[in-house]
C-alpha positions in Angstrom: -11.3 -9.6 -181.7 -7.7 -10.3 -182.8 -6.7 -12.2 -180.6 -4.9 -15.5 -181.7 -4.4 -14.2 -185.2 -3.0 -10.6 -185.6 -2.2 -10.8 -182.5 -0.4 -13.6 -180.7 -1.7 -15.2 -177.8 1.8 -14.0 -175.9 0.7 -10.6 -177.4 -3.1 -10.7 -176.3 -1.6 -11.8 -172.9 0.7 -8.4 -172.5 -2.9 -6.4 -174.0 -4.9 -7.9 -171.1 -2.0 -6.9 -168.3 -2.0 -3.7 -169.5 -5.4 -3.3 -169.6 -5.8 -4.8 -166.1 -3.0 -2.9 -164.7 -4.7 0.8 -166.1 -8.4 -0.3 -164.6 -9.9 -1.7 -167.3 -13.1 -3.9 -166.2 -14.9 -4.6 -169.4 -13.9 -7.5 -172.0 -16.0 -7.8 -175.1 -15.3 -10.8 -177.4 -17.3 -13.0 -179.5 -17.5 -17.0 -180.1 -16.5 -16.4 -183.9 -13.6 -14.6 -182.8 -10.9 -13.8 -184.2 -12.5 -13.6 -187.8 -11.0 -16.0 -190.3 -12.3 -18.0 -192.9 -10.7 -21.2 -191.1 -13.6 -22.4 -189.4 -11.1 -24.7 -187.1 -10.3 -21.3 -185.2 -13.4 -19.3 -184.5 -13.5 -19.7 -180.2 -9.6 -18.9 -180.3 -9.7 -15.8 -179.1 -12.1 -16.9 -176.1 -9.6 -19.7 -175.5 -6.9 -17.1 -174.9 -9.4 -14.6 -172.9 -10.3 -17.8 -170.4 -6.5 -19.0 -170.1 -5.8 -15.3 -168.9 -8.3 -15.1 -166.8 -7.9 -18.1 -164.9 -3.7 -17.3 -164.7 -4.1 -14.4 -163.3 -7.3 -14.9 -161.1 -9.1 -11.8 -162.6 -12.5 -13.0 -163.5 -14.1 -11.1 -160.5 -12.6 -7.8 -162.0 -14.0 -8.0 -164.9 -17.5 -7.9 -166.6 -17.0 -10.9 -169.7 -19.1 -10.3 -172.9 -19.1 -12.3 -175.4 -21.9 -13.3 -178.5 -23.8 -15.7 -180.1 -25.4 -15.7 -183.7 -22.7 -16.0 -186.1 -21.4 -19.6 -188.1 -19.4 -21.7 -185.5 -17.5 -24.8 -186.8 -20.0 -27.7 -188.5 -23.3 -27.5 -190.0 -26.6 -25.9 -188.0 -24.1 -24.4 -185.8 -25.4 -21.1 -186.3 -28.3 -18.2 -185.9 -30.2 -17.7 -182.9 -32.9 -20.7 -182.4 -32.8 -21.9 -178.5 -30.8 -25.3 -179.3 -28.1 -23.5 -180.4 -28.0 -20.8 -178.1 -27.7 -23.0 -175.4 -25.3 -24.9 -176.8 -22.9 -22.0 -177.8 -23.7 -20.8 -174.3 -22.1 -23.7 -172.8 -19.1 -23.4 -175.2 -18.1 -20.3 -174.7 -18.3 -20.7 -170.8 -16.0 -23.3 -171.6 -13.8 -21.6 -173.6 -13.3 -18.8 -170.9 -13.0 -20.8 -168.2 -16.0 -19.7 -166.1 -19.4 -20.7 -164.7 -21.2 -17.4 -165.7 -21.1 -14.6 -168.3 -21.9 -11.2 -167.3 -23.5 -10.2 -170.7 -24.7 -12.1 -173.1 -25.2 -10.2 -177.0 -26.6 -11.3 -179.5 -24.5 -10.9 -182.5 -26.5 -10.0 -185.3 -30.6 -10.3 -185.9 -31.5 -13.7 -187.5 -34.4 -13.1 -189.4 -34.9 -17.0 -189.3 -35.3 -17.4 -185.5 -38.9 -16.3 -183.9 -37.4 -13.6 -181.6 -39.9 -15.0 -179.1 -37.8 -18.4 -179.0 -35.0 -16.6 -178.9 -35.0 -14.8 -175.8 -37.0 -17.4 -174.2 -34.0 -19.3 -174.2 -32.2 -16.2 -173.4 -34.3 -16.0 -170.2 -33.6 -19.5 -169.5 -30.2 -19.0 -169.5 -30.3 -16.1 -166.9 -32.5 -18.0 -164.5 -30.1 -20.7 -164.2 -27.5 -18.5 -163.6 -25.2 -19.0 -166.7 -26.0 -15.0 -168.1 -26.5 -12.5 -165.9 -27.5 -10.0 -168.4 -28.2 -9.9 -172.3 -28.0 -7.7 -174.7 -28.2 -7.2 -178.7 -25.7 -6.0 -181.8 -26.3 -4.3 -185.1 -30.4 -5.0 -184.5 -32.1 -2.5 -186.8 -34.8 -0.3 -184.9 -37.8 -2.2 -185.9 -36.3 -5.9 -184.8 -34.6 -3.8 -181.4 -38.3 -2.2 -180.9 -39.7 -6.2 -181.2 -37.1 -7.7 -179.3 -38.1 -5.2 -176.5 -41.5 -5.7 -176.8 -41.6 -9.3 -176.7 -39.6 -9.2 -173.9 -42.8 -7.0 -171.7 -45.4 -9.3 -173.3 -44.0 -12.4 -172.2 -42.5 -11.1 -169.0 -38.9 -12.3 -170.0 -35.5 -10.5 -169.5 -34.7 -7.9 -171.7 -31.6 -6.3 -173.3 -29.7 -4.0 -171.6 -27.3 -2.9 -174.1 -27.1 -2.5 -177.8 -23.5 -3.0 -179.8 -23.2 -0.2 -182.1 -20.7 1.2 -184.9 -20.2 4.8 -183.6 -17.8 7.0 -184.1 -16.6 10.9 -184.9 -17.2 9.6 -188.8 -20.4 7.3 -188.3 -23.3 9.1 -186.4 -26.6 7.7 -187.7 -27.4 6.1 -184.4 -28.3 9.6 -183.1 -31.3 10.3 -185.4 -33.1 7.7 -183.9 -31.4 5.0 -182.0 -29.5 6.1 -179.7 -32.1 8.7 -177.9 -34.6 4.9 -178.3 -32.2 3.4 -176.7 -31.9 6.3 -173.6 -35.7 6.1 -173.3 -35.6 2.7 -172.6 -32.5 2.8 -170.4 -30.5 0.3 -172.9 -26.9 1.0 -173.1 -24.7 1.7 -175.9 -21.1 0.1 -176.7 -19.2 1.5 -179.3 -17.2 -0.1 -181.3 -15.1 1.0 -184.5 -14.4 3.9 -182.6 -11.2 5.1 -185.0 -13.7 4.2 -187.6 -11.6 1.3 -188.6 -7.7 2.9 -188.4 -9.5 6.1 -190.5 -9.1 8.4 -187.3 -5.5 7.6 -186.1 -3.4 9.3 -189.0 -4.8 8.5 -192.3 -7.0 11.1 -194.5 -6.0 13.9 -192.1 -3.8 15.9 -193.8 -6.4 18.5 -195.0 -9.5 20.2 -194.3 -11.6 19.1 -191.2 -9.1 16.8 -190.4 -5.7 18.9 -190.5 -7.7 21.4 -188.1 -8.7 19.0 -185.9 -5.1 17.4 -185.4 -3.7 20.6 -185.1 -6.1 21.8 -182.7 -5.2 18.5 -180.9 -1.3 18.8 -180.8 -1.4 22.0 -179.5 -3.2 20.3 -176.2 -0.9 17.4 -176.4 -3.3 15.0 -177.6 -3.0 13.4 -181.2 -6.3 12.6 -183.3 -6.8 9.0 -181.8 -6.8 10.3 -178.3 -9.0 12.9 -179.1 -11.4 10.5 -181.6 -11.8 7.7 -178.5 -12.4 10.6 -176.3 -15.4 12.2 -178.2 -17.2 8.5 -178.4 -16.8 7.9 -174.7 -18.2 11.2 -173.8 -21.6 10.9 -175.8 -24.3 10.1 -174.0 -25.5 6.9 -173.6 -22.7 5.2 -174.0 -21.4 2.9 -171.6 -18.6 1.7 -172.8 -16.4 1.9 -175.9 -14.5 -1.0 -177.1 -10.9 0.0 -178.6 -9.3 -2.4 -180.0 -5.4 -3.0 -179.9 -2.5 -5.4 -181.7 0.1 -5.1 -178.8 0.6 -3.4 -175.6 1.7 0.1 -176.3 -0.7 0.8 -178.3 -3.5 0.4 -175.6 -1.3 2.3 -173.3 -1.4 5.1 -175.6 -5.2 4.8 -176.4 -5.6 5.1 -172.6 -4.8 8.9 -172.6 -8.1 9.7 -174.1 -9.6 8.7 -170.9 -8.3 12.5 -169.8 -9.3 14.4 -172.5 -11.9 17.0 -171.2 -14.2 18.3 -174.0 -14.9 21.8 -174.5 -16.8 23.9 -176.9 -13.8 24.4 -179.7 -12.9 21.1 -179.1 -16.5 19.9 -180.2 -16.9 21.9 -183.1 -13.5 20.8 -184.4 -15.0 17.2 -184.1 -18.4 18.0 -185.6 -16.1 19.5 -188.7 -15.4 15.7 -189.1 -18.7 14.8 -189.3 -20.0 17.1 -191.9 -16.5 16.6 -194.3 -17.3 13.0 -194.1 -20.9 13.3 -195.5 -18.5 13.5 -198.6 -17.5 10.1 -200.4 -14.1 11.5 -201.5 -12.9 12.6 -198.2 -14.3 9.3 -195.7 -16.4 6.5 -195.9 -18.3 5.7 -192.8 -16.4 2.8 -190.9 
């Protein structure tokens, strides 16, 4: 999401080695990326994403994702009516340097667009073989029920995954969308999994959280590892997206990959949970 503005584009480069060189094979971005209020450099961090791809001939190792939805550069270049979701489409494409994207998301609901229009276009875009698969971000469950919906009634492809905040803070998917999304076999990607830097080594110096660390450190793991570890092991969820400013900081968010979850272990998390339900200890991030 960085990329091109916290981090470098020599930076971003070293994150993508590392990433390729550990067995990474998902890359999420978006066309407004990285966020900025300069208009002039929302696509950037596509731009650096295709130039990597095509240098080091990895596009077959990877599933791309990127979305659509959000304010591009000039006037009407927004929300999710088919003109310019086509148009974006072909943008991005450019922008990463390839002939297909593997998932397409849309980036937020756009209560302005008839949802039918919206993935009719969607569909075209699969049929002609620019998407191979689409999926949705931050929908609410009544727009993510319609979405679906629409999609049976008019016999048009439908999402397969749904971007969601979720983390060891931030668990409301689980009253109700996550176990929607399992009974429809639509996948989850986390983001914010450190809850925005919250879970890495801030606020833990009491409570839930000094018990948790300590519980960790005396396995070897710190709270990060153990935070990333606990989102990739719910169910549902495909994929978590962590993000990083340089190399070593991926390499070290790649241990949680290892962590092996047992009862104490889950408690010690849950802890988290319930302390954050306070205001004065976290806010859900």
């Amino acid at each position: 999401m960085t990329f091109g503005l916290r981090a470098t584009e020599a930076t971003a480069l070293g994150i993508l080695d590392v990433a390729d060189s550990a067995g990474i094979t998902f890359i999420d971005t978006a066309d407004v990326y990285p966020p900025t209020d300069q208009p002039a450099m929302r696509g950037r961090t596509e731009e650096i994403i295709g130039k990597w791809l095509r240098a080091r001939g990895a596009r077959h190792r990877f599933v791309v994702a990127t979305k659509v939805g959000k304010p591009m550069r000039g006037r009407g270049q927004s929300g999710l009516r088919r003109a310019h979701i086509l148009r974006a489409c072909e943008d991005s494409l450019r922008r990463l340097r390839t002939d297909y994207l593997d998932l397409y998301q849309l980036h937020a609901p756009d209560f302005g667009s008839p949802i039918d229009e919206t993935l009719s276009a969607l569909d075209d875009l699969v049929r002609a073989g620019k998407v191979r698969h689409i999926g949705c971000s931050n929908f609410p469950i009544p727009d993510f029920v319609e979405a679906l919906a629409t999609s049976a009634r008019l016999g048009l492809r439908r999402f397969v995954s749904h971007q969601v905040r979720y983390n060891l803070i931030c668990r409301d998917i689980e009253a109700g969308l996550r176990p929607l999304c399992q009974a429809y076999d639509v996948r989850l990607l986390a983001y914010s999994p450190l809850a925005g830097g919250s879970l890495t080594h801030d606020g833990g110096a009491r409570g839930a959280f000094a018990d948790l660390r300590h519980l960790a450190a005396t396995r070897g793991l710190s709270l990060t590892h153990v935070a990333l570890a606990w989102v990739i092991s719910r169910p549902g969820v495909a994929s978590t997206i962590v993000g990083a400013s340089r190399p070593g900081q991926l390499e070290d968010s790649l241990a949680a990959v290892d962590v092996v979850f047992d009862q104490e272990l889950q408690s010690a998390c849950d802890a988290i949970h319930n302390a954050a339900a306070h205001p004065e200890v976290l806010q859900c991030a």
